[in-house]
C-alpha positions as CSV (number, residue, x, y, z in Angstrom):
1,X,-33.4,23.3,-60.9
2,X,-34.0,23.3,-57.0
3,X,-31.4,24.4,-54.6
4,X,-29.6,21.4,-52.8
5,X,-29.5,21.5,-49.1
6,X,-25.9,21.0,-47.6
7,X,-26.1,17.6,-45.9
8,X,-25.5,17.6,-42.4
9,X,-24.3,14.1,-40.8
10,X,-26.3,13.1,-38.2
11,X,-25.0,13.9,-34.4
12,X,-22.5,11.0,-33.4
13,X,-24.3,9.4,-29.7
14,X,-23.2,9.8,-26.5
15,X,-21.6,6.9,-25.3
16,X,-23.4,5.1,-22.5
17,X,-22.8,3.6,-19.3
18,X,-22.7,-0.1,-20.9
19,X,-20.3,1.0,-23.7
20,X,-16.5,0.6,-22.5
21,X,-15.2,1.6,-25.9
22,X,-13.3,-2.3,-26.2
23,X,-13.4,-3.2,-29.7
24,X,-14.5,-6.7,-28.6
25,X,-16.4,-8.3,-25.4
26,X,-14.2,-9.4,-23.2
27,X,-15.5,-13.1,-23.4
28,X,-15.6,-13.1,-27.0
29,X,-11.3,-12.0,-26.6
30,X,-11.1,-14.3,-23.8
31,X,-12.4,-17.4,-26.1
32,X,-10.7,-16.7,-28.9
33,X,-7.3,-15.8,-27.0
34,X,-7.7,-19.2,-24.9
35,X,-8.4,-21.1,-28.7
36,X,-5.2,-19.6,-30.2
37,X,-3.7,-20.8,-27.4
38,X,-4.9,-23.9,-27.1
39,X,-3.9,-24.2,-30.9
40,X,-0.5,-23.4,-30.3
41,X,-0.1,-25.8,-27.8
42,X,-1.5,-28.3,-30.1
43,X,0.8,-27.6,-32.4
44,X,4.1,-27.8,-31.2
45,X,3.2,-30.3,-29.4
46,X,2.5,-32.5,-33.1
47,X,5.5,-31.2,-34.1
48,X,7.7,-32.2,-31.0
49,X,6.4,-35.4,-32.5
50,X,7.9,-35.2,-35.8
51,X,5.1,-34.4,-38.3
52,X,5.0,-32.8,-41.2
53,X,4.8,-29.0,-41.2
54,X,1.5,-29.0,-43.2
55,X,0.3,-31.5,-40.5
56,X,1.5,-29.6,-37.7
57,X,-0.7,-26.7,-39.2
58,X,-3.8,-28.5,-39.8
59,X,-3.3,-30.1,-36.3
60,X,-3.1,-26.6,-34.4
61,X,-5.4,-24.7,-36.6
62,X,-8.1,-27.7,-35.9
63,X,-7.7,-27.7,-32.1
64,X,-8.0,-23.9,-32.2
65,X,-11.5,-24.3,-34.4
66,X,-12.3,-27.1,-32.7
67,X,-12.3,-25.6,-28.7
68,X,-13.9,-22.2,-29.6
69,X,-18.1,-23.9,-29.9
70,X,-16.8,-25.4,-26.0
71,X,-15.4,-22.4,-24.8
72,X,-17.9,-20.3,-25.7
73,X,-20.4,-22.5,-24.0
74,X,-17.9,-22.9,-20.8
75,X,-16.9,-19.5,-20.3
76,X,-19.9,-17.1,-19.3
């Protein structure tokens, strides 16, 4: 049998100028903040109107789906 060598993990990286540490982009958070918001909104505003809870749910979680494809193409 041959010896086994210890193994060493590599060396974490420095961290760079361009790496803030966030654990997302800020546009990425800003989008998907702005969607849940957006599908709140949506929401109690379907059930102000009287709908079913499960429609009130589909309604919000739809808006919320809906608006992050435009958001991410109007916020840059």
């Amino acid at each position: 049998m041959t010896p086994r060598q210890n193994a060493q993990p590599a060396p974490l990286a420095a961290p760079t100028a361009s790496d803030s540490g966030l654990f997302l982009p800020l546009r990425t958070a800003v989008v998907l903040l702005t969607a849940l918001v957006l599908g709140l909104v949506i929401g109690g505003l379907t059930a102000f109107a009287g709908a079913h809870p499960d429609a009130v749910a589909i309604a919000g979680l739809t808006a919320a789906g809906a608006s992050t494809g435009a958001l991410r193409t109007l916020i840059q």
